[in-house]
N, C-alpha and C positions, 0 to 999 in steps of 0.2 A: 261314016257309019250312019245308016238311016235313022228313024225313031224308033221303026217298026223294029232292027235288030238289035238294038241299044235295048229295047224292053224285052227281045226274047234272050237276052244274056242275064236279064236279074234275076233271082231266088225270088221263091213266092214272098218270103217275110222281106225282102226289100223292095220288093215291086207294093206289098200290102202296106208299106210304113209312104211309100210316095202318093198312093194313095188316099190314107189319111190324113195326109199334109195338104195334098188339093181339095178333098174335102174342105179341111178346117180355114182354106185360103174363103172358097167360093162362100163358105156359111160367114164369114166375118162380113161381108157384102163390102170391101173396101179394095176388091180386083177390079180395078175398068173393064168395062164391056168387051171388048177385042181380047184381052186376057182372060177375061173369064172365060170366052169361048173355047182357045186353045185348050185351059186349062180344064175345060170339061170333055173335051175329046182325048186329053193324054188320060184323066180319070174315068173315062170310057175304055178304052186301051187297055187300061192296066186291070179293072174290073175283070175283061173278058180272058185276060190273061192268069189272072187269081182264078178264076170257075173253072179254065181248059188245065194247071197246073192239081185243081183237087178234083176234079173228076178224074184225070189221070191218077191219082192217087189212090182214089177208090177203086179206082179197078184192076190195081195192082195189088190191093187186100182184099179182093175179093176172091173166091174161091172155086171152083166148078165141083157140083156137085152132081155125080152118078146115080143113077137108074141101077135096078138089081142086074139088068142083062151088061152091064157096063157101059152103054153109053151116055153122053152128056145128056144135063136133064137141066140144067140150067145154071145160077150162080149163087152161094148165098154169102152172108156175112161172115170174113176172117175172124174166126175164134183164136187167139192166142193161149192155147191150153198145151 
């Protein structure tokens, strides 16, 4: 399994927890050079992977909203009422 499928098989909250793990590797400054690199390309990855998993979510709670003739008029914020 590649890296690339390995990371589109995690949940956002386990992709966000390896994340904050390679953050707190890279801020301790005690990952050698060659690792740090990886380890900021896998917390590249996972970044881009968090942003494409809540954008889709927002747009899954988002709403269309009608014009009086009935057609779309554009999209506004899911109200839970």
């Amino acid at each position: 399994m590649t890296d690339s499928a390995a990371l589109a098989d995690l949940s956002f909250e386990d992709a966000l927890k390896q994340l904050e793990t390679i953050v707190r590797q890279l801020e301790s400054g005690e990952v050698p050079l060659d690792e740090s690199i990886s380890l900021y390309a896998k917390g590249d990855a996972l970044k881009r992977l968090c942003e494409e998993r809540l954008n889709a979510a927002k747009a899954r709670i988002e709403k269309i909203s009608l014009g009086a003739d009935g057609a779309p008029r554009g999209t506004e914020p899911f109200t839970a009422s």
